[in-house]
FILUM-91457 format. One record per residue (C-alpha): residue number from 1; residue in three letters; chain; z, y, x. Coordinates in Angstrom, 3 decimals, padded with zeros to 6 digits. Layout:
BEGIN
r num=NUM	residuo=ALA	cadena=A	pz=Z	py=Y	px=X
...
This chain:
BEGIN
r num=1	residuo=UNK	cadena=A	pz=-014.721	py=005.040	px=-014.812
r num=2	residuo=UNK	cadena=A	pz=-011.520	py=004.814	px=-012.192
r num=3	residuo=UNK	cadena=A	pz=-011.607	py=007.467	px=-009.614
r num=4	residuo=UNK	cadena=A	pz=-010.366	py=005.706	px=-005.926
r num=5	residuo=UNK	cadena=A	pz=-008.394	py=008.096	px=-003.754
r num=6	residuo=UNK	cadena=A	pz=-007.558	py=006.511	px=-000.509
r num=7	residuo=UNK	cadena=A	pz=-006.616	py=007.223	px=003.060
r num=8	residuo=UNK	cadena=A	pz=-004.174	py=006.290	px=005.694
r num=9	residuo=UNK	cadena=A	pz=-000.435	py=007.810	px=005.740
r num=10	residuo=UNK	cadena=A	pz=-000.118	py=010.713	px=005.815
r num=11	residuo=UNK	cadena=A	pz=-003.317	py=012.094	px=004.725
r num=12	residuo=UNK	cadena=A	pz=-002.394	py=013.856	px=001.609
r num=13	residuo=UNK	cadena=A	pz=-003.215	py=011.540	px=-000.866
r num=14	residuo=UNK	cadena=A	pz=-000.847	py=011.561	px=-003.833
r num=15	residuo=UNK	cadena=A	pz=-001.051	py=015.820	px=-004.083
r num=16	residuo=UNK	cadena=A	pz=-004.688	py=015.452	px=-004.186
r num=17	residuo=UNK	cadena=A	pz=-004.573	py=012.793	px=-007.241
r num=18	residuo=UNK	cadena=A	pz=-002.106	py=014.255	px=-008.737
r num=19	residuo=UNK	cadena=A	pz=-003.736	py=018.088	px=-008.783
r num=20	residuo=UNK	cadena=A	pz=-007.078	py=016.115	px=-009.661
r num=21	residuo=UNK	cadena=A	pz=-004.764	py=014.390	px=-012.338
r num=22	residuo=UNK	cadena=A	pz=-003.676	py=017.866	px=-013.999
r num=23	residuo=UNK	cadena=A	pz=-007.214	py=019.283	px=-014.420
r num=24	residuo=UNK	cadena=A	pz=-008.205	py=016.518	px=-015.775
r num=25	residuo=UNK	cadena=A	pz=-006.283	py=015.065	px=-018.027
r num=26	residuo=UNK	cadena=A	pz=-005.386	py=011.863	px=-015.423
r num=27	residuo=UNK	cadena=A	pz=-002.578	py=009.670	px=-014.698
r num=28	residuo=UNK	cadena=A	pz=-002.379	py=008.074	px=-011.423
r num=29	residuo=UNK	cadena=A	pz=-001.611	py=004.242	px=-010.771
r num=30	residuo=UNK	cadena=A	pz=-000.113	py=003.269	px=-006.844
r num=31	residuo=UNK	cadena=A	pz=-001.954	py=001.276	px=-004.701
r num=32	residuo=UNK	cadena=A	pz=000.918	py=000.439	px=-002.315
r num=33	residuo=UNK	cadena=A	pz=002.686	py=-002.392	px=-001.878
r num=34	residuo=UNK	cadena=A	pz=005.882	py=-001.208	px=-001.106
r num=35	residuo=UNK	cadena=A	pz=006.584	py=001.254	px=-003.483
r num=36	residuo=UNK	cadena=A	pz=006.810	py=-001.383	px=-006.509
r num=37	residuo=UNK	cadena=A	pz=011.137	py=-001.557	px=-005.118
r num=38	residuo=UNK	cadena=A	pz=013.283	py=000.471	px=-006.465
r num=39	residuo=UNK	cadena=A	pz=015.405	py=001.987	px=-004.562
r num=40	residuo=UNK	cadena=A	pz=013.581	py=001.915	px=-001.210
r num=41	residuo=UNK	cadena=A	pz=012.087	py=005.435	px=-001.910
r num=42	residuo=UNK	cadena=A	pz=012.088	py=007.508	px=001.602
r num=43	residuo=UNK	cadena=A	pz=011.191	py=004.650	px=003.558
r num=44	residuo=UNK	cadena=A	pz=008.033	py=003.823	px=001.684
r num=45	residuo=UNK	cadena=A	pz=007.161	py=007.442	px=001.076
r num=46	residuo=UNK	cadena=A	pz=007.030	py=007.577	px=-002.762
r num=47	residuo=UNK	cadena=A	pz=007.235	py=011.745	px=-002.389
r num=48	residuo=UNK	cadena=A	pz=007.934	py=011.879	px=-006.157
r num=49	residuo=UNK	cadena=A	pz=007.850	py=015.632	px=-006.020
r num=50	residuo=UNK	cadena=A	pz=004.182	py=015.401	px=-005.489
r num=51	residuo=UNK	cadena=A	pz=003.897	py=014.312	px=-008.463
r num=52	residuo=UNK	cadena=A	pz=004.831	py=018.132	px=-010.081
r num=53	residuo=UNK	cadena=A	pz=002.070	py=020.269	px=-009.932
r num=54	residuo=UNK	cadena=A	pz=002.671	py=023.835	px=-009.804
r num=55	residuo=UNK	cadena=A	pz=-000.904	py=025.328	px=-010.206
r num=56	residuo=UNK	cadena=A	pz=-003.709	py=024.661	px=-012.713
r num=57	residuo=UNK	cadena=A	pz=-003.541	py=023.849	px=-016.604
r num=58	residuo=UNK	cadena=A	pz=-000.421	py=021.338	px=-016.176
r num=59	residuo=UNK	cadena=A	pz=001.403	py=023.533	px=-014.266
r num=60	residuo=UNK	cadena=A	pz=005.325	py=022.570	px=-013.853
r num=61	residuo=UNK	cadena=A	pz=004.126	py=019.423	px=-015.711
r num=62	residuo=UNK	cadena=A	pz=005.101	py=015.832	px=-013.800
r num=63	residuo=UNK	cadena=A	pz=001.656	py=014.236	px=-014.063
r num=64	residuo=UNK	cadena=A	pz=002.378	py=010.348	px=-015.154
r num=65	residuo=UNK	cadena=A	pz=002.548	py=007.328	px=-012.465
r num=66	residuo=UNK	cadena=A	pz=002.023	py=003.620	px=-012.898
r num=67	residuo=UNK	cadena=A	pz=003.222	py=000.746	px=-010.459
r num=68	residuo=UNK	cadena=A	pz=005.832	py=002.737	px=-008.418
r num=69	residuo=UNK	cadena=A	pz=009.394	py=001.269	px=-008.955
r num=70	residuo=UNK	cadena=A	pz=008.658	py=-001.721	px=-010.907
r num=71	residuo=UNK	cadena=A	pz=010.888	py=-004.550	px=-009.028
r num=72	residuo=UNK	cadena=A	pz=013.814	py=-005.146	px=-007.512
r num=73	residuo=UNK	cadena=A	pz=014.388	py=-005.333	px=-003.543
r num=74	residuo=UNK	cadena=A	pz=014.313	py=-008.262	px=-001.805
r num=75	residuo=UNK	cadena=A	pz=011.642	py=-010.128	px=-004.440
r num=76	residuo=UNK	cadena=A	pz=008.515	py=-010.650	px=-002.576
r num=77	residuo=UNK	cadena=A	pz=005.987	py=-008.645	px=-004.692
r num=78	residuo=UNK	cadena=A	pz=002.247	py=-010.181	px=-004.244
r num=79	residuo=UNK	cadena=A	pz=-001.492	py=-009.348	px=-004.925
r num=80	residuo=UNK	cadena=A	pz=-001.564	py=-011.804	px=-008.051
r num=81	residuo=UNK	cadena=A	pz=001.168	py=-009.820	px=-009.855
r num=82	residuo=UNK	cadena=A	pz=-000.320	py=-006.666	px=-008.178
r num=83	residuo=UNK	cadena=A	pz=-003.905	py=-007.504	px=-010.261
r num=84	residuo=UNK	cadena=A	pz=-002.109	py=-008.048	px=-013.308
r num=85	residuo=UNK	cadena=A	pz=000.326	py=-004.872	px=-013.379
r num=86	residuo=UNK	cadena=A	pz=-002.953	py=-002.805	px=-012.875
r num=87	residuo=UNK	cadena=A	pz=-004.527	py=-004.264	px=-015.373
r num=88	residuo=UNK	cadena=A	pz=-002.242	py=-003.342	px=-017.498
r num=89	residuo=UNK	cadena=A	pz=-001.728	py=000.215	px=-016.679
r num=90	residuo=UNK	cadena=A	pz=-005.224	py=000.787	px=-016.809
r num=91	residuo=UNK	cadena=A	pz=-006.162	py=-000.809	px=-020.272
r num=92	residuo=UNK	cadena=A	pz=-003.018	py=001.423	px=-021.386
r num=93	residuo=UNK	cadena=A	pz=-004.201	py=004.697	px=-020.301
r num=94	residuo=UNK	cadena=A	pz=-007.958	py=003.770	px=-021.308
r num=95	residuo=UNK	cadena=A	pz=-006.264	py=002.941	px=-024.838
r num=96	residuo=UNK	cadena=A	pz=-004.635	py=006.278	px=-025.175
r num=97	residuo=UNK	cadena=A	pz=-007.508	py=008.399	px=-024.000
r num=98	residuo=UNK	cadena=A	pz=-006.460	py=009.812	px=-020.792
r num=99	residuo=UNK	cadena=A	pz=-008.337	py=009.166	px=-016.873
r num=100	residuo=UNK	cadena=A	pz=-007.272	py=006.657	px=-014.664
r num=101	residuo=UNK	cadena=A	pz=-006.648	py=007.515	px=-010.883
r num=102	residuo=UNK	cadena=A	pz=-006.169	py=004.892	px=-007.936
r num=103	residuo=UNK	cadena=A	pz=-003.896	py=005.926	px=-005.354
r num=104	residuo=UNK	cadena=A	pz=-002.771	py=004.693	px=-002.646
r num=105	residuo=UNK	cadena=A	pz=-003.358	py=003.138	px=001.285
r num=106	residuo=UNK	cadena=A	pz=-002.751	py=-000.351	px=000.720
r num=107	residuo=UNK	cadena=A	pz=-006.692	py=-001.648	px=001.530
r num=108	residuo=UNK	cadena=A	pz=-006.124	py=-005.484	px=000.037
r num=109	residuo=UNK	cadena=A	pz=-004.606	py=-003.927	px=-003.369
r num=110	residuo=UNK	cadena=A	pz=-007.615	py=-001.418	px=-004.024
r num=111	residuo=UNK	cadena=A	pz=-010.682	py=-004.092	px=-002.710
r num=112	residuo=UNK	cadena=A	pz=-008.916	py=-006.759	px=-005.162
r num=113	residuo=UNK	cadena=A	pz=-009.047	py=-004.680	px=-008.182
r num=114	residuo=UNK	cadena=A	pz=-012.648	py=-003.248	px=-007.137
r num=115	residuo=UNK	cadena=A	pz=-013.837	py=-006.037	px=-006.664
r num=116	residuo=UNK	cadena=A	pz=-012.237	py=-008.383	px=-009.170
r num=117	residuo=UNK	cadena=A	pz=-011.252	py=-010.637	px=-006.855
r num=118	residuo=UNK	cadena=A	pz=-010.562	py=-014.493	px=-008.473
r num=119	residuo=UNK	cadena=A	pz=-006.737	py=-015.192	px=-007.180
r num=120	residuo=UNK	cadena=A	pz=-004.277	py=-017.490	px=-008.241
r num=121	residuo=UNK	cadena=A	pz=-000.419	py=-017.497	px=-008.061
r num=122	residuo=UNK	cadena=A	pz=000.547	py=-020.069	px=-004.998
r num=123	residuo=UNK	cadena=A	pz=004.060	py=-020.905	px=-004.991
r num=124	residuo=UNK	cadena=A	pz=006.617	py=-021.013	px=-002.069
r num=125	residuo=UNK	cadena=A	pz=005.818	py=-024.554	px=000.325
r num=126	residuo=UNK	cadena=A	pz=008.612	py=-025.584	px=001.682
r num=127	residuo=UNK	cadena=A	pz=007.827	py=-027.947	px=003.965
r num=128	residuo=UNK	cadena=A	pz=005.078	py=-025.528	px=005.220
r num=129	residuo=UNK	cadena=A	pz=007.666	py=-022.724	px=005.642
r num=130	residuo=UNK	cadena=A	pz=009.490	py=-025.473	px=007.582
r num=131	residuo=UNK	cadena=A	pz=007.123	py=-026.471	px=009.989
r num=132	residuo=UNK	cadena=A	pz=006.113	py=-022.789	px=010.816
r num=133	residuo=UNK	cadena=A	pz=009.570	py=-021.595	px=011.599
r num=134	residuo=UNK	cadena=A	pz=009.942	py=-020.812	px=015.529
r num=135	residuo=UNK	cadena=A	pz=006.311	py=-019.766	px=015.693
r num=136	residuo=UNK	cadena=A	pz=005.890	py=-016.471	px=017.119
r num=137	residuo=UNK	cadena=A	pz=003.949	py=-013.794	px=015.010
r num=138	residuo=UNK	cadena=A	pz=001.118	py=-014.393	px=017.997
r num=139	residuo=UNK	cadena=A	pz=000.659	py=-018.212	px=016.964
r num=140	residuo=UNK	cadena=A	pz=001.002	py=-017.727	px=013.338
r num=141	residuo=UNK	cadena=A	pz=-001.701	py=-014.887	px=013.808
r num=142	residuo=UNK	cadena=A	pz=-003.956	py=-017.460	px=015.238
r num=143	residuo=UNK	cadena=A	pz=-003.712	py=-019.898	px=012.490
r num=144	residuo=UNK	cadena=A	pz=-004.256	py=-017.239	px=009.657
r num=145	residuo=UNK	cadena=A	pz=-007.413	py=-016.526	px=011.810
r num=146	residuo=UNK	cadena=A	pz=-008.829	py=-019.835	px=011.397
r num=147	residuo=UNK	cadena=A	pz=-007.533	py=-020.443	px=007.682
r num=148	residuo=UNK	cadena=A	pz=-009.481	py=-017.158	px=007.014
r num=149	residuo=UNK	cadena=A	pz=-012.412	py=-018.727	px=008.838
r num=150	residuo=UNK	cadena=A	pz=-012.638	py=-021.659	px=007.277
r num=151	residuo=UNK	cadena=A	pz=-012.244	py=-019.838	px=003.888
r num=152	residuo=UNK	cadena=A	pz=-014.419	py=-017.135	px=004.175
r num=153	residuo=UNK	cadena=A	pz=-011.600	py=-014.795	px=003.057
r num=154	residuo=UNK	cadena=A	pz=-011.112	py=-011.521	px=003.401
r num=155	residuo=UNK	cadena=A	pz=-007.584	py=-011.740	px=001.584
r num=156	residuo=UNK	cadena=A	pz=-005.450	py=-010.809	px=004.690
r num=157	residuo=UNK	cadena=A	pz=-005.590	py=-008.480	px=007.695
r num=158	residuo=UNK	cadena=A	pz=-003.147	py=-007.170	px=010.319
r num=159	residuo=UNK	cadena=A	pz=-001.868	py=-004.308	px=007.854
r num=160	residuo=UNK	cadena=A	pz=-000.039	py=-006.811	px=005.722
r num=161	residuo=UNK	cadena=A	pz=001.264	py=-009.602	px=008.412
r num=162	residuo=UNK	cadena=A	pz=002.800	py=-007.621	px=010.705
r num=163	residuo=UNK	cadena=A	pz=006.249	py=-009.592	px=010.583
r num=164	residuo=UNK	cadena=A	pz=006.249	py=-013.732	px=011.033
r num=165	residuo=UNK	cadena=A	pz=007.347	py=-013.879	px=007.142
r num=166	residuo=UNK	cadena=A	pz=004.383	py=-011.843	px=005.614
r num=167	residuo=UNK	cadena=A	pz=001.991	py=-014.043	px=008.683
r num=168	residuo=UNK	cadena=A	pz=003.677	py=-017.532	px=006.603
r num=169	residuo=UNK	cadena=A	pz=002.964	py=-015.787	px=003.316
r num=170	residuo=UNK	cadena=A	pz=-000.035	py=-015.269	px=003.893
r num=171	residuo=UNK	cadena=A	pz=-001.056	py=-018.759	px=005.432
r num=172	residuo=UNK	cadena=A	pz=000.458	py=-020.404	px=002.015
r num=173	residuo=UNK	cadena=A	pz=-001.284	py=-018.201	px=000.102
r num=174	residuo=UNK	cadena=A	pz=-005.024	py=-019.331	px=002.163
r num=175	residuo=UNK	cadena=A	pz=-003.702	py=-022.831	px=001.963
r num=176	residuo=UNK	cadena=A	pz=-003.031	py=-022.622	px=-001.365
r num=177	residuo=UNK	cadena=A	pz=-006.828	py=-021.557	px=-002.241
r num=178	residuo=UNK	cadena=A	pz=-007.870	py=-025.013	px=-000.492
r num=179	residuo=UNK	cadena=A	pz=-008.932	py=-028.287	px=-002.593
r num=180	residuo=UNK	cadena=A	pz=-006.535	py=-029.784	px=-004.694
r num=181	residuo=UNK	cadena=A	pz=-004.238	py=-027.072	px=-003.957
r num=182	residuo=UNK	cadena=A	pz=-006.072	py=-024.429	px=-005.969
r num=183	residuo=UNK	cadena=A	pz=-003.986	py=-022.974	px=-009.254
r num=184	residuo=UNK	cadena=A	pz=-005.559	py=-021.524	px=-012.388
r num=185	residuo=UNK	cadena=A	pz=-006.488	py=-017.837	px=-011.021
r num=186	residuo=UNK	cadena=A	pz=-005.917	py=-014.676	px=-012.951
r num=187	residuo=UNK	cadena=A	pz=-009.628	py=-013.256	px=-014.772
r num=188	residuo=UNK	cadena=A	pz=-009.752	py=-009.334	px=-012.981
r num=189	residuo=UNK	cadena=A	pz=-011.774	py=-007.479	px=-015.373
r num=190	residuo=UNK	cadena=A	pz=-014.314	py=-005.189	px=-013.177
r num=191	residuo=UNK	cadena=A	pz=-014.865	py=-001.770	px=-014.126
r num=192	residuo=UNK	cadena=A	pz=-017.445	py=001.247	px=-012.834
r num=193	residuo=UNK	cadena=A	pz=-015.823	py=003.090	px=-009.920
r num=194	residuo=UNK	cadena=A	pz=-016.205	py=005.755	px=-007.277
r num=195	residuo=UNK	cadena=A	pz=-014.028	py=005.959	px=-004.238
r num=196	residuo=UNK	cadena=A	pz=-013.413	py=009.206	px=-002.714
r num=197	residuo=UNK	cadena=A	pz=-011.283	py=008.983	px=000.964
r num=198	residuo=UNK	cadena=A	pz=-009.246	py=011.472	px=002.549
r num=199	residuo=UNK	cadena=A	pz=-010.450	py=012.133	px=006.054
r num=200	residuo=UNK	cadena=A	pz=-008.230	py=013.626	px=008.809
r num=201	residuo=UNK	cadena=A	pz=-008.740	py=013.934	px=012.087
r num=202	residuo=UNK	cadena=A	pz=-006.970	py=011.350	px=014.652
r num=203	residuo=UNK	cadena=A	pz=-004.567	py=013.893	px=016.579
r num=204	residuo=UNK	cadena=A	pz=-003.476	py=015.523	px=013.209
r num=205	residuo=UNK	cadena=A	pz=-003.111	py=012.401	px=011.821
r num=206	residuo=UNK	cadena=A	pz=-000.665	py=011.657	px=014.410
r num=207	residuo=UNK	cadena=A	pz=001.299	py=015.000	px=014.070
r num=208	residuo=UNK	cadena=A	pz=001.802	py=014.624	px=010.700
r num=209	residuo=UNK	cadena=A	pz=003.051	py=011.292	px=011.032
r num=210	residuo=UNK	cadena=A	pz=005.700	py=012.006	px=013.768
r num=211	residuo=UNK	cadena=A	pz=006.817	py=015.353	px=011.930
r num=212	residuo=UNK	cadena=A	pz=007.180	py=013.468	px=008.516
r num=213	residuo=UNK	cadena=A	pz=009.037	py=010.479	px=010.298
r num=214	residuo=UNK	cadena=A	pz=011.331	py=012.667	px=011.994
r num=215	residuo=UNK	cadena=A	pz=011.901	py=014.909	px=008.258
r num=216	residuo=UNK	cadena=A	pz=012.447	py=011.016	px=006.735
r num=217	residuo=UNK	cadena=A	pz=014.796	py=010.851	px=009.257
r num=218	residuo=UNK	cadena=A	pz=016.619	py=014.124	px=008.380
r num=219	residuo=UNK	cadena=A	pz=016.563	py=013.273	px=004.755
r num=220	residuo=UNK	cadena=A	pz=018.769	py=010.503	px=005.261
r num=221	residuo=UNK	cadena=A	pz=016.087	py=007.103	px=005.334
r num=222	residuo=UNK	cadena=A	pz=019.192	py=005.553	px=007.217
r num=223	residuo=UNK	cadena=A	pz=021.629	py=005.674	px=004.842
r num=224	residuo=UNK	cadena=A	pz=018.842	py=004.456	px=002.469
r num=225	residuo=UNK	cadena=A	pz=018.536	py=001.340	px=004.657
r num=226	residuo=UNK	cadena=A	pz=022.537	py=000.709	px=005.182
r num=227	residuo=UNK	cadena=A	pz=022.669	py=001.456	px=001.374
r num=228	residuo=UNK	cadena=A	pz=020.127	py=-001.810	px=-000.096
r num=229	residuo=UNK	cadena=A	pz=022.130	py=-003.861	px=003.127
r num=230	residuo=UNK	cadena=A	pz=025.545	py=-002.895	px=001.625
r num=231	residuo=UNK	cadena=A	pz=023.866	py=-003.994	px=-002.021
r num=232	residuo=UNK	cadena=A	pz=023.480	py=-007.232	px=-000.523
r num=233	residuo=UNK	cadena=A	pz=019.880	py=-007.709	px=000.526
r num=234	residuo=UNK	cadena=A	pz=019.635	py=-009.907	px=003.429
r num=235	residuo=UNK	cadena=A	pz=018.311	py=-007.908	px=006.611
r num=236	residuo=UNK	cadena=A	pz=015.479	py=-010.160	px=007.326
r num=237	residuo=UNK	cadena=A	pz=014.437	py=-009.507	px=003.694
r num=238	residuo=UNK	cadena=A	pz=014.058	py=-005.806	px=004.743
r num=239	residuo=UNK	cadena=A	pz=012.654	py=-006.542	px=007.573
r num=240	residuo=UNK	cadena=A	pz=010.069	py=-008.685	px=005.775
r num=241	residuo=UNK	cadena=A	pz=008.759	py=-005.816	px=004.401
r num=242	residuo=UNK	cadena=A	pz=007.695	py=-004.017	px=007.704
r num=243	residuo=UNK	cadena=A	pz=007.273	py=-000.550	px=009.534
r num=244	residuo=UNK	cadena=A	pz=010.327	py=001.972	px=008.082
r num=245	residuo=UNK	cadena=A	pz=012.402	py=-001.254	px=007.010
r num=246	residuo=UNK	cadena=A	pz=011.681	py=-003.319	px=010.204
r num=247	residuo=UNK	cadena=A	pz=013.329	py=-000.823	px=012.829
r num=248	residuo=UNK	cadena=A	pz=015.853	py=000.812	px=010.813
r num=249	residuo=UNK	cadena=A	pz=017.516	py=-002.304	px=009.778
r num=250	residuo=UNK	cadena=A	pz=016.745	py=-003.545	px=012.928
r num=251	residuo=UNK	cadena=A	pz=018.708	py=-000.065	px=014.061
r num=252	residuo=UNK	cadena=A	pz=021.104	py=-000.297	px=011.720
r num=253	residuo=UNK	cadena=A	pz=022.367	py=-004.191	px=012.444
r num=254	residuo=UNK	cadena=A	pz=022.675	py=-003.179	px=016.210
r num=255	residuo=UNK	cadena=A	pz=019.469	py=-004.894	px=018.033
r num=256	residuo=UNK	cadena=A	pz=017.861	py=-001.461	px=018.498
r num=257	residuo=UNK	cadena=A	pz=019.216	py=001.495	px=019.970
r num=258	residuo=UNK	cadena=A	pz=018.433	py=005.062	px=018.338
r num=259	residuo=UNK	cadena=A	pz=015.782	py=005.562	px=020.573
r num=260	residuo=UNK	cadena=A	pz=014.634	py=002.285	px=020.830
r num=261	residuo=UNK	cadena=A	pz=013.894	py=002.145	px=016.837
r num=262	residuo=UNK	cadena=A	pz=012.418	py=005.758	px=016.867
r num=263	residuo=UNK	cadena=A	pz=010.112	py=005.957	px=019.811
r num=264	residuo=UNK	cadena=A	pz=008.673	py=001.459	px=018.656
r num=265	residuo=UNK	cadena=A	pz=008.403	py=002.844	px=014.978
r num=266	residuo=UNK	cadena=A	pz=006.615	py=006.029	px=015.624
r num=267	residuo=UNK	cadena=A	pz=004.402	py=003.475	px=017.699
r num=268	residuo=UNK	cadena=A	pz=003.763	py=000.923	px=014.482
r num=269	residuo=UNK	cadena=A	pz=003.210	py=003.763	px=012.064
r num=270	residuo=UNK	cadena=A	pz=000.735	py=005.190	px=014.099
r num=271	residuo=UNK	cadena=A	pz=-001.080	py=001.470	px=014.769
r num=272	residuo=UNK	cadena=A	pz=-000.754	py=000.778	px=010.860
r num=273	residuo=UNK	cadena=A	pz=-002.528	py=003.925	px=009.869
r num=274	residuo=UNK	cadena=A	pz=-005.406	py=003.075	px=012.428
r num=275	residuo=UNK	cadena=A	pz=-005.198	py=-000.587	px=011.090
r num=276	residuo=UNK	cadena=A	pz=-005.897	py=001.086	px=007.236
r num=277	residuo=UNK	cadena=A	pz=-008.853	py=003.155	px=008.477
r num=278	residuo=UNK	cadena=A	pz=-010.397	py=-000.367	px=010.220
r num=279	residuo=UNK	cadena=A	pz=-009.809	py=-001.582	px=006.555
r num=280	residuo=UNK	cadena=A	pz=-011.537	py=001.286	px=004.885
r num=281	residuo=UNK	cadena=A	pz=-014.306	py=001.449	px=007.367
r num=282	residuo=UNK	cadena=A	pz=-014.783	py=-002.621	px=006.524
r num=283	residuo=UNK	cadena=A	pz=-014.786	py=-002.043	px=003.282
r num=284	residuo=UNK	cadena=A	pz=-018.154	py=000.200	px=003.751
r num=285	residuo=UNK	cadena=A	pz=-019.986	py=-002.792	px=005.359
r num=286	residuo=UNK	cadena=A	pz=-018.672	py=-005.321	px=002.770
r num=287	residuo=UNK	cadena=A	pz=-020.629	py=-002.665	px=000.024
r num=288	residuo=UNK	cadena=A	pz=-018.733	py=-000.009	px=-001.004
r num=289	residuo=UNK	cadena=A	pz=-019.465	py=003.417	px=-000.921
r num=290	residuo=UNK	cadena=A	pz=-016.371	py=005.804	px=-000.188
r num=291	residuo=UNK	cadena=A	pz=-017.618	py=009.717	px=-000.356
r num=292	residuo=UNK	cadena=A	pz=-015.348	py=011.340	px=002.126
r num=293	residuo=UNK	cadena=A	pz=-013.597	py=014.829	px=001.966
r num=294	residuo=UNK	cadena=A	pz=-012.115	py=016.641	px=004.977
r num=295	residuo=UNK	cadena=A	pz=-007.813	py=016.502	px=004.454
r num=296	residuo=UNK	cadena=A	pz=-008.172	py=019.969	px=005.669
r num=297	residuo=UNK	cadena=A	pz=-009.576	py=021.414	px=002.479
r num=298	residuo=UNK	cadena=A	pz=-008.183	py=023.841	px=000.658
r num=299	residuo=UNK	cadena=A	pz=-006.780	py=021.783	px=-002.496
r num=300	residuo=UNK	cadena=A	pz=-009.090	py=023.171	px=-005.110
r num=301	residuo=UNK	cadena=A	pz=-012.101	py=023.102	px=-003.102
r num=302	residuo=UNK	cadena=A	pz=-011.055	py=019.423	px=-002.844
r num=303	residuo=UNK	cadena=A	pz=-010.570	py=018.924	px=-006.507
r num=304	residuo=UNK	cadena=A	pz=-013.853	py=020.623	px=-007.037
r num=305	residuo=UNK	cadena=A	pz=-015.792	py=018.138	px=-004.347
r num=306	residuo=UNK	cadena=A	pz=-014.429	py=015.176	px=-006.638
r num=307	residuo=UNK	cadena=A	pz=-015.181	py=017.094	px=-010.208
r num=308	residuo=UNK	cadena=A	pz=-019.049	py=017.649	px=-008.590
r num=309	residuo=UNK	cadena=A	pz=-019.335	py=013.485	px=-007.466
r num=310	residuo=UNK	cadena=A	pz=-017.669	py=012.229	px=-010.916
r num=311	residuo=UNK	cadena=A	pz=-018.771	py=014.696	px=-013.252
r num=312	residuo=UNK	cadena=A	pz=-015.471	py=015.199	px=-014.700
């Protein structure tokens, strides 16, 4: 059985897994699609010291993690690859005995892999790309709307096109499932399931985001940006990749003041995590059951509620 943890940013997701993880003999595999880069590690929130737990049977032990740091900055990581690299991890830790734990607040990643979903690798259009250049995220919003429509698809929402690049990607990718268009698609193997979600209140959702933003800040996410731009990595590919990315290059390449980029990121951080719970809160009326716990827990009562639902 894989146990779901999910919830928006900031909601205390990866210490949860990861204390479920050392009482149970787990390992814990991402379910975010930024933190496959390398190297982009404050700015996606990879918090890899959550990942040492200092209570319980493992204690001082780093509890194992799958799918974080697995590409290079500047490739544009999709869902395809995404299906396959879990499938992976999780018939390896099945094959050695141990519990496999989905983590993670990237909606589209953890419905594909629930539900199997049938996708197929569609390759870069050219001529497409060409013709949707100059369109504003607005227009290219409407179009994905209607290619949805006409697809019955449920492959794309505002969480993942909120820059004009990711809105083209994903119009090739629902052109691509069309007619003659369609490549060979990748066989997701299902597997039983329960999905437990974090649930925090609005307002403290909020504080938590603008005090961790501003301790991102402190920790130096800036020189993390001006860093991968001084690698070489083309701004817009930063900026392809949204929220942290987005402003601070944006910041960092002069078209945003300090204030400017703080006070419109705080803003899109705060609309992406309500955009994740519209997600999760869809995925309950497309079937799923997700067994809430309050964030505000103490952490073992919270590891207990999930022992008591999965009988682990």
């Amino acid at each position: 059985m894989l146990i779901t943890i999910l919830g928006p940013t900031a909601s205390g997701k990866t210490p949860l897994a990861a204390h479920l993880a050392a009482e149970i003999g787990g390992e814990i595999i991402s379910a975010d699609s930024r933190q496959v880069y390398r190297r982009m590690d404050i700015g996606t929130g990879k918090d890899l010291s959550d990942y040492k737990v200092e209570s319980g049977k493992r204690k001082g032990e780093r509890i194992p993690y799958h799918l974080i740091d697995i590409c290079e900055p500047g490739t544009k990581y999709n869902l395809f690859q995404y299906q396959q690299d879990f499938q992976k991890a999780y018939d390896d830790i099945m094959a050695r005995g141990r519990q496999p734990i989905l983590c993670g607040g990237t909606g589209l990643y953890i419905e594909a892999v629930l539900k199997g979903y049938q996708l197929s690798p569609v390759p870069q259009n050219p001529e497409l790309r060409a013709s949707l250049e100059g369109k504003s995220l607005e227009e290219l919003t409407v179009m994905l709307k209607e290619l949805k429509r006409q697809n019955g698809s449920n492959m794309h929402n505002t969480t993942d096109v909120d820059t004009a690049q990711r809105a083209i990607r994903a119009i090739e990718i629902e052109l691509g499932q069309q007619g003659d268009m369609k490549h060979e698609a990748f066989n997701m193997k299902q597997t039983p399931y329960v999905i437990i979600g974090i649930d925090i209140d609005r307002d403290l959702r909020r504080e938590k985001i603008t005090r961790r933003l501003k301790a991102r800040l402190d920790e130096g996410m800036i020189d993390e940006v001006r860093g991968l731009l001084a690698e070489g990595i083309p701004a817009d590919d930063l900026i392809y990749y949204g929220l942290e990315y987005k402003y601070l290059t944006e910041y960092v390449i002069g078209r945003l003041t300090y204030d400017e980029m703080f006070r419109q990121l705080e803003i899109a951080i705060h609309q992406f995590a309500k955009r994740q719970m519209t997600w999760f809160r869809g995925m309950e009326r497309r079937g799923f059951t997700i067994h809430w716990i309050d964030a505000t827990l103490p952490m073992q009562q919270k590891v207990a509620q999930i022992r008591q639902l999965t009988n682990i």
